[in-house]
N, C-alpha and C positions, 0 to 999 in steps of 0.2 A: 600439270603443265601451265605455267604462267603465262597471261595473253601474249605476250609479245615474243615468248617461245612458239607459244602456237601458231601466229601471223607469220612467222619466219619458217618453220614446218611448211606451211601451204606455198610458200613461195616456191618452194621445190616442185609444184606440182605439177605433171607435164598428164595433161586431157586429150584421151584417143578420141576420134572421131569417123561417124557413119563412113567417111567420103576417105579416099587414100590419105596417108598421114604425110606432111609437107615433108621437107627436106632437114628442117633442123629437130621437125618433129622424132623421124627415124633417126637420125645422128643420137639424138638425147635417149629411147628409148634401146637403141644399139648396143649403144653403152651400159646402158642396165641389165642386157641381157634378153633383152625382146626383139621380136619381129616385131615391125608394127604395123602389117597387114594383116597379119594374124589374129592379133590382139584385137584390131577394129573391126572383126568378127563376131564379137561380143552383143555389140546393139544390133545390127542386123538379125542375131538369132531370137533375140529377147522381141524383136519389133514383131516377127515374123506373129509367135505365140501371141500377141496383143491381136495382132488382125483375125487370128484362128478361134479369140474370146477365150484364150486359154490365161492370160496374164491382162490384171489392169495397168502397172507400171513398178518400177524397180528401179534397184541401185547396186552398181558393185564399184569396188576399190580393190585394187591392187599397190601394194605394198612392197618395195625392195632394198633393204637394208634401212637405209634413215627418209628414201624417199618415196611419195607415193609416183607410183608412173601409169596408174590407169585412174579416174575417179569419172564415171558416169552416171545420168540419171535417164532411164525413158518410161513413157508412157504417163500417168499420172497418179497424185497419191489421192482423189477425189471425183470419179467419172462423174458421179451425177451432178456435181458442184463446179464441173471441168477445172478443176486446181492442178497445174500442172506437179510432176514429181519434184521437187530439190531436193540439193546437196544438205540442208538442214531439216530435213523430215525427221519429223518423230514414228519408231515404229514400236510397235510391242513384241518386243525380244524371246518370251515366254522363258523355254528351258536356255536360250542364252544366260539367263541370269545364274545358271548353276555354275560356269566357272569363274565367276565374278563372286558368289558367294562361298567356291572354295576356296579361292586366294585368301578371302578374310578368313578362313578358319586357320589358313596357315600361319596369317599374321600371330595370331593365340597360338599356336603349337610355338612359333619360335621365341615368345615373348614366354613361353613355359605355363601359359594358361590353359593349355588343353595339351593331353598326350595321343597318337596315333591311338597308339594299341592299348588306351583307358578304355571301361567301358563306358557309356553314354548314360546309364545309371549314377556314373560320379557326378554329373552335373543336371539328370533330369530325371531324379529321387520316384515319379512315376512311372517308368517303363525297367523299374529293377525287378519284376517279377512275369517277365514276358514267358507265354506261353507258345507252339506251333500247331496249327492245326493239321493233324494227320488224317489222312482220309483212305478208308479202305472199303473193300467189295464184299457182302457177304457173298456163299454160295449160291444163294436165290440173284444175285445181280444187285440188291439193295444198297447204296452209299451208304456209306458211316461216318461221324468225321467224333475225332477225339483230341481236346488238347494235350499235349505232350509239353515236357518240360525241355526249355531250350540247352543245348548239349555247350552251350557256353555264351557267354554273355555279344550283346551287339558294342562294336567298336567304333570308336570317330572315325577309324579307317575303314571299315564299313558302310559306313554312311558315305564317303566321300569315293567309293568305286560301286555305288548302288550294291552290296552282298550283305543289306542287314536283314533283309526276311519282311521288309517293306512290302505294299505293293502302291498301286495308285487308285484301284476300283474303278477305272472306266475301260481301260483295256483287257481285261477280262471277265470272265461270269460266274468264277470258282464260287465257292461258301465264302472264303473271303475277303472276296472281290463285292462281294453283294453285299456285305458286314458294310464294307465303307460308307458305297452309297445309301446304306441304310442310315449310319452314326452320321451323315453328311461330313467327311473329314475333311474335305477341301472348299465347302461351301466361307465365302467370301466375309459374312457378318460374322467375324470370332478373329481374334488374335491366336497367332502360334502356341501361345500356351494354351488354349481352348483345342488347337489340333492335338498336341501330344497327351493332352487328358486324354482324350477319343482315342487316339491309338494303343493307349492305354490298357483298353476296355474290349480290345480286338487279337485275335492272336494272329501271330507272323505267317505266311504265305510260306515260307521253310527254315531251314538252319541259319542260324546267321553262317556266313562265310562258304557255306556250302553251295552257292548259284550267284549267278550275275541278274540282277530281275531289277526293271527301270522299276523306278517309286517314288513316295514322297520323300526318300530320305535326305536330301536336299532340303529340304523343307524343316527337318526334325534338326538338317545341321543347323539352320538357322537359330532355330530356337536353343542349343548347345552355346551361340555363338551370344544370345542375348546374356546366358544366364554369366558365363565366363567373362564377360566383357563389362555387364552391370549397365550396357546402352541397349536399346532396342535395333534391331537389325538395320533399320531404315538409318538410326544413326549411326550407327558403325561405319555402313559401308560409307556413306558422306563422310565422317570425317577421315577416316582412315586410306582410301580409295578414291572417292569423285574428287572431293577437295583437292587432293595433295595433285592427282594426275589433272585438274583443271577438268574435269567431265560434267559441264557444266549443264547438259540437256540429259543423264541417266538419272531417272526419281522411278519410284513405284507409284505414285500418281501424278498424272503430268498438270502442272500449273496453268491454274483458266488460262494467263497470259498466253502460252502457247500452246493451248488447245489447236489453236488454227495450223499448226504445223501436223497435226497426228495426222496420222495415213487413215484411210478409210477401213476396214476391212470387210474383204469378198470372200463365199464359199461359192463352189462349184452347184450347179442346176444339173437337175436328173437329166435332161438332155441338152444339157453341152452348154456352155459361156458360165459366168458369175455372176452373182447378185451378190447387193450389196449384206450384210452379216456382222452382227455382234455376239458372240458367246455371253450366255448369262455372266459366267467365270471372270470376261473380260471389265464387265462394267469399275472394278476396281481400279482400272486404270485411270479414270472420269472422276471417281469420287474423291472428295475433298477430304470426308469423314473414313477414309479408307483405312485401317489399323492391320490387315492382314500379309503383312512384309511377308511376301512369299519367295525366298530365295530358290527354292526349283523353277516358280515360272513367274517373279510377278513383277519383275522391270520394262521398263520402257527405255528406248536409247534413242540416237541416229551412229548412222553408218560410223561419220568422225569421229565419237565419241567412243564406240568399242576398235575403235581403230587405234586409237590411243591406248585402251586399255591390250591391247594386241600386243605392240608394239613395244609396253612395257614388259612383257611374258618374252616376246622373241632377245629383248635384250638382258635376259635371265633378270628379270627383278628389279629394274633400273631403267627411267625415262630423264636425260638429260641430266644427273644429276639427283633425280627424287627417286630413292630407291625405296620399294614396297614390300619385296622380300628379298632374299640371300639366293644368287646364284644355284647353290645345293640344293635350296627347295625348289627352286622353278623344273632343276633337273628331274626331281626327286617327281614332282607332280605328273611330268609327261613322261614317267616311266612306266612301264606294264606293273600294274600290281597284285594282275590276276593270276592265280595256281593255276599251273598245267591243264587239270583234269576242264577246271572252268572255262579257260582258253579256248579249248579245242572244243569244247562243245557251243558256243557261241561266235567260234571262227574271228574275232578280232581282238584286239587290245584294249585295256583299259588301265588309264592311270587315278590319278587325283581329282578328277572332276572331266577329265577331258578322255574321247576316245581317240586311239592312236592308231596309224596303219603301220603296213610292213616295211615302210618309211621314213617313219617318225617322225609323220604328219601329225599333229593333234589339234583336234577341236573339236565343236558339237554346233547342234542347229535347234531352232524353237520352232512351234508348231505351227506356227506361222507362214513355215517356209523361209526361215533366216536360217543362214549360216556360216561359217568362220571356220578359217585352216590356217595354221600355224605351220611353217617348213624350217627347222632348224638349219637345217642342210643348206636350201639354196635362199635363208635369210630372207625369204617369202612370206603376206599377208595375206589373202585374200578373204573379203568380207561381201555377201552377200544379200539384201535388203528388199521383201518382198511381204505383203499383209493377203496369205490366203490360208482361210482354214476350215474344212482341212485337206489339207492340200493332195493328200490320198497317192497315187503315181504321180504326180507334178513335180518335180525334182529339177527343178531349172537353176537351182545354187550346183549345182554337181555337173550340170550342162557348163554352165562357167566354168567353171572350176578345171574341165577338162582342157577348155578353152585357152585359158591361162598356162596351163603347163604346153597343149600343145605352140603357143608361142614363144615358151623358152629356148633361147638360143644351146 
């Protein structure tokens, strides 16, 4: 998006407020399809959490068709520095960054540089001889585990609906769950191709295609994405993605210049409020010397900028003009493209990078407490903007989120 497309975008912008919304205010959001007393339920509930030390401060945007009709900010992105929140805060998106980095795998699928249903071995010669560890009981109760030969190769469309037999090694304690943290897979000093060596060297958590299991395979797409493309992930997505859509504040390290924009981030205290908190994990985001493009979790945005990238998904592939993919594929991505059996044992949908409800809402959230829903149907955005981890029962994107639908007319 070119500045002066973007300058004319925010023109459109109509800001709810604490206090009743005036008379042209409700005329404009009327027309869009909202209450707008409803809608200005939103900060009150968010204020409330701040006073109760459950939330430091936040941002949501509401999005309908071309224009936005909600964009707020409360509380602050900096308590102990009292910096209040803005509309140009940087936050750390985490697993945000996963359907940002399956759009660019699609760019390579329709430009014919990668196929779905290849195996991952056509382009990363290390992981062609992947084992599964099988684990069984003897009759004394003793565990055993045995690699087994994988019953068919992992696919770039495995990677891109998490079913390649991945895992992530912090959410569980299995054998090879512990392998991770032992090979340090996700430690921050090593580039992508230093992760897929290591993964290498570990066998798969199950069958590929057999289970839906969250992982780093986001991550391994990335590295898919370097080898196919002949750029590094960090420039991919800038030229192919920031660039074209104008996403001028999305880097996986954010520049000293606007250091001063990042959010703080807060974790939760054994008895009740937050303190302030940085993940070992996160310090990537600060570093200069950073080389670990982590497409599962390692960009940084603000709210306007995945808004943007939103907006170019809800208009099937196309922002003004600057088309990123083909109609077909945008379809194709927020389509279920999970088997029956898998379905119904994890009870939701899953398409290309994004999870879908019975709806055919799609989106995902980072660990941070961000999150983002796409509504084809009622040509609906809503994006989400909050720095707490880990955020554990705190689910206040989903408290909006209810919020916003209960406003629709």
């Amino acid at each position: 998006m070119k500045p002066s497309r973007l300058m004319c975008f925010w023109l459109l912008i109509v800001v709810a407020t604490v206090s009743s919304a005036d008379e042209s205010e409700v005329r404009d959001l009327a027309a869009a399809g909202f209450d707008a007393d409803k809608l200005a339920m939103i900060v009150p509930a968010m204020e409330r959490h701040i006073q109760q030390g459950k939330l430091v401060g936040g941002l949501g945007l509401v999005v309908r068709g071309d224009a936005v009709v909600y964009a707020k900010t409360w509380g602050q992105r900096d308590r102990e520095n009292q910096l209040p929140m803005t509309d140009d805060t940087i936050f750390r998106i985490y697993s945000m960054s996963k359907p940002v980095t399956s759009v660019a795998a699609m760019i390579l699928v329709e430009e014919d540089k990668l196929a779905l249903d290849a195996p991952i071995s056509k382009y990363l010669l290390e992981l062609a001889e992947m084992t599964v560890l099988a684990e069984t009981k003897s009759d004394d109760g003793e565990t055993r585990h045995e690699e087994i030969p994988v019953e068919r190769p992992i696919t770039v469309r495995d990677l891109l609906r998490h079913t390649s037999g991945f895992t992530y090694g912090f959410f569980g304690n299995s054998e090879v769950d512990k392998r991770y943290r032992r090979a340090g897979v996700l430690v921050t000093d090593q580039t992508l191709e230093d992760t897929v060596k290591k993964l290498s060297q570990i066998p798969l958590k199950h069958q590929p295609g057999s289970r839906w299991h969250y992982s780093v395979s986001t991550d391994v797409l990335g590295r898919v994405i370097e080898v196919a493309s002949g750029q590094s992930l960090d420039q991919f997505l800038q030229k192919r993605i920031f660039e074209p859509l104008g996403m001028k504040d999305t880097f996986f390290t954010v520049p000293q210049d606007k250091l001063p924009r990042l959010a703080q981030m807060y974790a939760p205290k054994a008895r009740g409020g937050l303190r302030p908190a940085l993940a070992i994990r996160s310090r990537r985001f600060v570093d200069s010397s950073n080389r670990f493009y982590s497409g599962g979790g390692g960009l940084c945005s603000t709210a306007s900028d995945y808004m943007t990238f939103c907006r170019m998904l809800l208009n099937e592939g196309d922002l003004d003009g600057t088309r990123i993919l083909q109609p077909e594929t945008v379809r194709l991505m927020r389509a279920n493209q999970l088997t029956g059996g898998i379905q119904r044992s994890l009870g939701f949908q899953f398409g290309l990078g994004f999870r879908i409800d019975r709806n055919g809402v799609y989106g995902w959230g980072g660990a941070a407490g961000t999150r983002f829903w796409i509504d084809p149907k009622n040509k609906l955005i809503t994006i989400y903007m909050v720095q707490i981890n880990p955020t554990g029962s705190l689910n206040f994107g989903e408290e909006m989120k209810k919020l916003v639908y209960a406003s629709l007319r």
